[in-house]
DOFI-810163 format. One record per residue (C-alpha): x, y, z. Coordinates in nm, 3 decimals, decimal comma. Example, Ala and Ser with C-alpha at 12.3 -4.5 7.8 and 13.67 -1.06 7.14 Angstrom:
REM DOFI-810163
        x        y        z
    1,230   -0,450    0,780
    1,367   -0,106    0,714
REM end
This chain:
REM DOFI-810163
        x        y        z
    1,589    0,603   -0,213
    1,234    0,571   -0,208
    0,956    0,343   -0,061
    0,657    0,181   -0,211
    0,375    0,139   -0,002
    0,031   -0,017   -0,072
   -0,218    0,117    0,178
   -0,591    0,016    0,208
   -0,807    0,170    0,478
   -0,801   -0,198    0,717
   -0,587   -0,295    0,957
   -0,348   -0,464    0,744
   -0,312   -0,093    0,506
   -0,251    0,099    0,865
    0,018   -0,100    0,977
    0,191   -0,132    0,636
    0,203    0,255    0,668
    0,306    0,310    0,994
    0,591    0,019    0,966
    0,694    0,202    0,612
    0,653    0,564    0,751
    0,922    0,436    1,031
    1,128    0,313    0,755
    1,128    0,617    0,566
    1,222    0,818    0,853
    1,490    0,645    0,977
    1,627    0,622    0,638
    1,530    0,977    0,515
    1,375    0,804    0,210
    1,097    0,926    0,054
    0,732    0,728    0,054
    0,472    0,688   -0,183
    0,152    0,572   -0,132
   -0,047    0,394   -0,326
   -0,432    0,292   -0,262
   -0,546    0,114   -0,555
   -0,875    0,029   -0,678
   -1,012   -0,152   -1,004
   -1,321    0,055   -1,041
   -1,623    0,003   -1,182
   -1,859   -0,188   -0,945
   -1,589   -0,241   -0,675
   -1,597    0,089   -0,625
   -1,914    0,362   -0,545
   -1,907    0,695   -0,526
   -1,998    0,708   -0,164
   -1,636    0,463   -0,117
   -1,450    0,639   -0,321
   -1,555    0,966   -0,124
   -1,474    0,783    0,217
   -1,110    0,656    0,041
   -1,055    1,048   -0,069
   -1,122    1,134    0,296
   -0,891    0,883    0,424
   -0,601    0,930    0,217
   -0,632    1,304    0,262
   -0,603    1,235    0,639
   -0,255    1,007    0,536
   -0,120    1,317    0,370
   -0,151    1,506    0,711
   -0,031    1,250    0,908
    0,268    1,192    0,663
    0,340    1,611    0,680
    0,325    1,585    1,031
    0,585    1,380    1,120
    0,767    1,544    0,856
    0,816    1,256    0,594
    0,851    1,328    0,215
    0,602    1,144    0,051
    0,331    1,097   -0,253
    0,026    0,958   -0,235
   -0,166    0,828   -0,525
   -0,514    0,707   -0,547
   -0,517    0,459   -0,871
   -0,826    0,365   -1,014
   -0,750    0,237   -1,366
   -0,884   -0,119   -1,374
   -0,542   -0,294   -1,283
   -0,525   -0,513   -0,993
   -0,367   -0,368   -0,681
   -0,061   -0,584   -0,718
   -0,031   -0,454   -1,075
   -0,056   -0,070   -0,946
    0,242   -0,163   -0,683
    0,464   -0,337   -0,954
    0,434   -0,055   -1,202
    0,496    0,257   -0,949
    0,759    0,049   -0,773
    0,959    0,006   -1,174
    0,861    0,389   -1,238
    1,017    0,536   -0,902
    1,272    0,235   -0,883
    1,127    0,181   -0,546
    1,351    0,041   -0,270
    1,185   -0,173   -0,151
    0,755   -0,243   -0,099
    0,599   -0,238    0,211
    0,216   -0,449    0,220
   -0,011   -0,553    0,494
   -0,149   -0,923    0,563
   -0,453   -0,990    0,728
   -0,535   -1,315    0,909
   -0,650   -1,624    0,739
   -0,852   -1,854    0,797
   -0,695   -2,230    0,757
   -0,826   -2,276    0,420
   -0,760   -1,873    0,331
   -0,372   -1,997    0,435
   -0,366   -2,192    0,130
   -0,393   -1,929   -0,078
   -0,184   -1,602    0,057
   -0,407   -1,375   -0,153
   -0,398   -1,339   -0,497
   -0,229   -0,963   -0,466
   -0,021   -1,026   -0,194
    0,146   -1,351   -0,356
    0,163   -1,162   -0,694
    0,336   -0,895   -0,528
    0,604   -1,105   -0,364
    0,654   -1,329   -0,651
    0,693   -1,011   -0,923
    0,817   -0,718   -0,736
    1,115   -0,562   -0,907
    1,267   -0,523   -0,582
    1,246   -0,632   -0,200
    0,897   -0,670   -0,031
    0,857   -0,636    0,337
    0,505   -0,791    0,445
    0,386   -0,664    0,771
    0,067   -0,827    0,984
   -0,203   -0,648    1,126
   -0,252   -0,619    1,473
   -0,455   -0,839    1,637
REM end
């Protein structure tokens, strides 16, 4: 079994990873995570340095609590939702695991471009978690 999660340094990435850590341990699944970025001008050197740091400090939280896991940092010009689908088909993932932000009335119209792809597409189950408040 393994467990697709799509983690972003916000809110909504932190609590997709702590609800899918808990999922992976009480199922003694394995987790991958995936922070995705397009590239190019959406992402700096300086961010990309501070995503590094952040996803090296996932990796220690993740061997802490003693959960097998993977964590890959994708920058290859796909969207995000594209990076989930594909790694979800590769390691016929489970299920996914994303995190929602608040909206803003108008922003409820549209869920968000990834996070609508990703529930419409997925190969398999996606759990959507929200932020804290």
């Amino acid at each position: 079994m393994t467990i697709v999660v799509g983690y972003v340094p916000r809110p909504e990435g932190r609590a997709a990873l702590r609800r899918a850590a808990e999922e992976a341990r009480r199922r003694g699944t394995r987790l991958v995570v995936i922070n995705s970025n397009r590239g190019g001008r959406e992402l700096d050197d300086e961010d990309a340095v501070q995503h590094e740091r952040e996803l090296t400090e996932v990796r220690a939280q993740l061997d802490a609590e003693g959960i097998d896991h993977e964590v890959r940092q994708l920058v290859r010009g796909l969207d995000p939702a594209e990076d989930l689908i594909q790694v979800a088909t590769e390691v016929q993932a489970d299920f996914i695991v994303i995190g929602l932000r608040r909206r803003t009335p108008v922003g409820k119209l549209i869920l968000g471009s990834n996070a609508q792809r990703i529930l419409l597409e997925s190969p398999c189950p996606v759990l959507a978690v929200k932020a804290e408040a």
